[in-house]
C-alpha positions in Angstrom: 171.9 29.5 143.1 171.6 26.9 145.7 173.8 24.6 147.8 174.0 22.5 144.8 175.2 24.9 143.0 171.7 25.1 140.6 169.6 27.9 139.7 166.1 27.0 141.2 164.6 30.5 139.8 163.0 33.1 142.2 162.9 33.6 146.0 163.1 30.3 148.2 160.2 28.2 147.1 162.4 25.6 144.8 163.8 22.4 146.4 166.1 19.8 145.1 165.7 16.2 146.5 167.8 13.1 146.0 171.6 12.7 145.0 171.2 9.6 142.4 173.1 9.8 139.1 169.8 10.0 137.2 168.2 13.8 137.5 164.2 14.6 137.2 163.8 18.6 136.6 159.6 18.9 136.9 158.0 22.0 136.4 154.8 23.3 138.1 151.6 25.0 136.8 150.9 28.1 135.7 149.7 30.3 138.8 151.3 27.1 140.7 154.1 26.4 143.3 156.9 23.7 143.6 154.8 22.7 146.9 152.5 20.8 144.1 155.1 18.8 142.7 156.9 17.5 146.2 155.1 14.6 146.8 156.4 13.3 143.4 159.4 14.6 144.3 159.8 12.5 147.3 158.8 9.1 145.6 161.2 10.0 142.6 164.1 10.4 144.7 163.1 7.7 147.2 164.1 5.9 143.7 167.4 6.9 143.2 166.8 10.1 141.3 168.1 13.4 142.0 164.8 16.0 141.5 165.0 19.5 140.6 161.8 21.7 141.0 162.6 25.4 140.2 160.3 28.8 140.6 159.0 29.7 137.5 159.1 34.0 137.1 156.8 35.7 138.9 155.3 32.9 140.7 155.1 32.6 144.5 153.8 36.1 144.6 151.2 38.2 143.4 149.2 38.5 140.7 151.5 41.8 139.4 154.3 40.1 139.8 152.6 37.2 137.3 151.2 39.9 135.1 155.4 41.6 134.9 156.5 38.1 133.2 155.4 36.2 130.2 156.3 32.6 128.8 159.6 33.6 127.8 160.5 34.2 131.2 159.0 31.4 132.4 161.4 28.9 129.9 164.1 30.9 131.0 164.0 30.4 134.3 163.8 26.6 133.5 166.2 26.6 130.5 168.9 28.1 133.1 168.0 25.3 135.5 168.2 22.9 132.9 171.4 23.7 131.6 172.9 24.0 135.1 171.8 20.2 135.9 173.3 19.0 132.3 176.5 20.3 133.9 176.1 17.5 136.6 174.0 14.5 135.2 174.7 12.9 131.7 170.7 11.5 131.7 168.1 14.2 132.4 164.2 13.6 132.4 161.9 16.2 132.4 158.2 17.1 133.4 155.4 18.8 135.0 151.9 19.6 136.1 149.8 21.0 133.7 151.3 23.9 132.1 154.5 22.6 133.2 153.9 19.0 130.5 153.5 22.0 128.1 156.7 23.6 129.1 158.5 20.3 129.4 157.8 19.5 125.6 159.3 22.9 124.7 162.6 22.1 126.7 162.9 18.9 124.4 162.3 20.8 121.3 165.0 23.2 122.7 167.7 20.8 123.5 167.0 17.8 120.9 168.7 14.8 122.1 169.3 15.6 125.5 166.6 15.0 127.7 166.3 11.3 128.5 162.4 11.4 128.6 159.6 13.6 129.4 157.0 13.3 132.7 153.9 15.0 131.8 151.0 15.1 134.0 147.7 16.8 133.6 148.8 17.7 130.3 146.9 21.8 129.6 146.5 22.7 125.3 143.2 24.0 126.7 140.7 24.5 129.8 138.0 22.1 128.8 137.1 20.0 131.9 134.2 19.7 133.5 134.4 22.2 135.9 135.1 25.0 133.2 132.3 27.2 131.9 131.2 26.2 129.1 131.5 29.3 126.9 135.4 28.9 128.0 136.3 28.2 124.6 135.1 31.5 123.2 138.5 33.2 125.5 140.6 33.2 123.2 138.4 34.6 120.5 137.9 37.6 123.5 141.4 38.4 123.6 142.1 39.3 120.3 139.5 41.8 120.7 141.6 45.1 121.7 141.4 45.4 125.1 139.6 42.2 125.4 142.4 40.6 127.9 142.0 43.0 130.2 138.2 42.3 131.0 139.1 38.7 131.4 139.7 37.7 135.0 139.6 34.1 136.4 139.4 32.9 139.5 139.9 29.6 141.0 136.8 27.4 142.3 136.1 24.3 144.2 137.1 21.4 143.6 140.5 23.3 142.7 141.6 19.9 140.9 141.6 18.0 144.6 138.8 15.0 144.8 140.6 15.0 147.9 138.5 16.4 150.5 140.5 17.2 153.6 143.6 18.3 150.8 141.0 20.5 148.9 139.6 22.4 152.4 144.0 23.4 153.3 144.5 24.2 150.0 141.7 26.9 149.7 142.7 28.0 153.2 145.9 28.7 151.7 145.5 30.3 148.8 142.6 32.5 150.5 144.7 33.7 152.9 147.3 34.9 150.1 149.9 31.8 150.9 151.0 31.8 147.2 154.3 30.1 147.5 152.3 27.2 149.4 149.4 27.2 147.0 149.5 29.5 144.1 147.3 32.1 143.5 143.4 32.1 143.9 142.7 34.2 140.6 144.4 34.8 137.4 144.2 37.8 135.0 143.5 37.5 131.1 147.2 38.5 130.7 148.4 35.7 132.0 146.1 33.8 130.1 147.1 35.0 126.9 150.8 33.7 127.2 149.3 30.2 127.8 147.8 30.3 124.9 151.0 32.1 123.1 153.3 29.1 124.6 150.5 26.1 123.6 150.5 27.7 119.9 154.4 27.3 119.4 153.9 23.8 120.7 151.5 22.4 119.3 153.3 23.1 116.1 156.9 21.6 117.1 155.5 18.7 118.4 155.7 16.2 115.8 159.4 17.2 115.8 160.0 16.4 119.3 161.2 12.5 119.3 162.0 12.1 123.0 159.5 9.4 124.7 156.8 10.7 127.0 154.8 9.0 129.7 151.5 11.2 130.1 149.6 10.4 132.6 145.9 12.0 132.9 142.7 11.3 135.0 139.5 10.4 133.9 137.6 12.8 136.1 139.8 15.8 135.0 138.1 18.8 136.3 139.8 21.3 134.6 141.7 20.0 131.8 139.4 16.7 129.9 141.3 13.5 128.1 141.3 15.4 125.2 144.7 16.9 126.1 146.3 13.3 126.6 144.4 11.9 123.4 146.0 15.1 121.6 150.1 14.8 122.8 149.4 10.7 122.1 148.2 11.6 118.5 150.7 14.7 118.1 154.1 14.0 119.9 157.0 12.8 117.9 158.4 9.9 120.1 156.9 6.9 121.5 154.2 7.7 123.9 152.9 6.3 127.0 149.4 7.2 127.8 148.1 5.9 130.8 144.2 7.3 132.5 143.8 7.2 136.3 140.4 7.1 138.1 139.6 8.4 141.5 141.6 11.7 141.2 141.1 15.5 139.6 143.4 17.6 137.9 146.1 17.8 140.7 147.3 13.8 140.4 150.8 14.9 142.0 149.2 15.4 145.2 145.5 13.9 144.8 144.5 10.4 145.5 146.8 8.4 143.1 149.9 10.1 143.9 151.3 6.7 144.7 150.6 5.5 141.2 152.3 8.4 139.9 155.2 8.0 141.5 154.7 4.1 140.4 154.5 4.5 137.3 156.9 7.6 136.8 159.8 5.7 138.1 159.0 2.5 136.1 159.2 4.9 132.5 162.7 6.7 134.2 163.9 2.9 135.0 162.7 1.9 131.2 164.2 4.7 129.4 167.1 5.5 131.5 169.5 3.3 129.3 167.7 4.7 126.1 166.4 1.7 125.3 163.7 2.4 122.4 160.3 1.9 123.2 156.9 1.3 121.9 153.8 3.2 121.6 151.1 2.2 124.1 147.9 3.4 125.2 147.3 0.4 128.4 145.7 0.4 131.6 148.6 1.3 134.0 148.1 -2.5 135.4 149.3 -3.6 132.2 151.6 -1.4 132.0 153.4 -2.6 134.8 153.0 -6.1 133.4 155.0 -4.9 130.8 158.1 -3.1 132.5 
């Protein structure tokens, strides 16, 4: 627990930001760290919102510690979080960063009716960007091999989702000096993999059950996951669904290049939904978009 009286999950690396009435809980990446999500987090509560951005299990350490926990864990750690900021805020949006838009989705088919809307960015169903290898798709035929997961191993490489330059050179400083709460970790093992693909599975199958509306956001140049996954929740989700592509950015568009227009066009769904007004479907260049809120 924190000052606020909130469980934020493991060790010190979760944060809260804002004291509006109307709270944000985002949820970082697999192998990730809250770090990825503060930028966000700042522009969100520069709006009035109150943000919560929890540890998920065995994140922030090593790669044992990751191996020691599985998906379950993971949603735990949020579900608690979740439930503790129900306690304080009658409208609650949630989100996150690649496997955390996954994880997000699960929430709202865990607690139907009482999340507000969901933030997903960088949407992960599968690694298919244009940085992955492209006999990548063939992993999960590997793991059901016996023993298979344990051969796997993957490890991070440039451009690490930055287009960023400068952002790209501190983060692999970071993460290869072993600053995991700062910037996750540099590899992952087949393990770890394997509950990705567990959690994406249960999913993808609730998803045309989960009504709450979704802004997904996703960019163009996606080096590690392609528009696929965004074309995919649009087709798949439930609710209304607002897909927006950005340009000039990689995988990491919380703290990439369009940040800003992240934050812009987060706050202009949270402002949109807030009063649970219903919406409408779109697929619109975010200029339009705005034209519309």
């Amino acid at each position: 627990m924190n000052e606020h009286g909130i469980d934020l999950g493991e060790g010190d690396a979760g944060f809260v930001l804002g004291s509006g009435e109307v709270a944000v809980l985002l949820i970082h990446g697999l192998t990730g760290t809250p770090t990825e999500l503060r930028r966000v987090a700042v522009g969100l509560a520069k709006a009035g919102c109150t943000v919560y951005v929890p540890t998920l299990a065995g994140h922030c350490g090593n790669n044992a510690d990751l191996q020691a926990t599985g998906w379950r864990d993971w949603y735990e750690g949020v579900r608690k979080t979740f439930v503790d900021i129900r306690r304080h805020h009658s409208k609650v949006f949630v989100g996150g960063l690649s496997m955390g838009a996954v994880m997000s989705m699960y929430v709202a088919s865990e607690h139907p009716g009482q999340v507000a809307g969901l933030l997903m960015y960088s949407t992960t169903l599968k690694y298919d960007g244009w940085s992955i290898h492209k006999l990548a798709f063939l992993t999960p035929l590997l793991m059901r091999i016996p023993f298979g997961v344990h051969i796997c191993r993957f490890e991070e490489k440039p451009p690490y989702g930055i287009k960023n330059e400068r952002l790209r050179a501190i983060v692999e400083r970071q993460m290869k000096e072993g600053q995991s709460s700062q910037a996750g970790l540099l590899t992952m093992e087949g393990v770890t993999v394997r509950e990705l693909h567990r959690m994406n599975a249960v999913v993808k199958k609730r998803m045309p059950s989960i009504t709450t509306p979704a802004l997904v956001l996703h960019s163009i140049e996606d080096d590690i996951t392609s528009r696929w996954n965004a074309d995919y929740v649009e087709r798949k989700l439930g609710g209304d669904v607002v897909k927006i592509l950005l340009d000039d950015c990689y995988h990491m568009i919380t703290v990439d290049l369009q940040y800003r227009r992240v934050v812009e066009l987060s706050v202009d769904f949270i402002e949109n939904h807030r009063a649970a007004v219903p919406s409408v479907s779109h697929s619109l260049p975010a200029q339009e978009y705005r034209q519309l809120a």
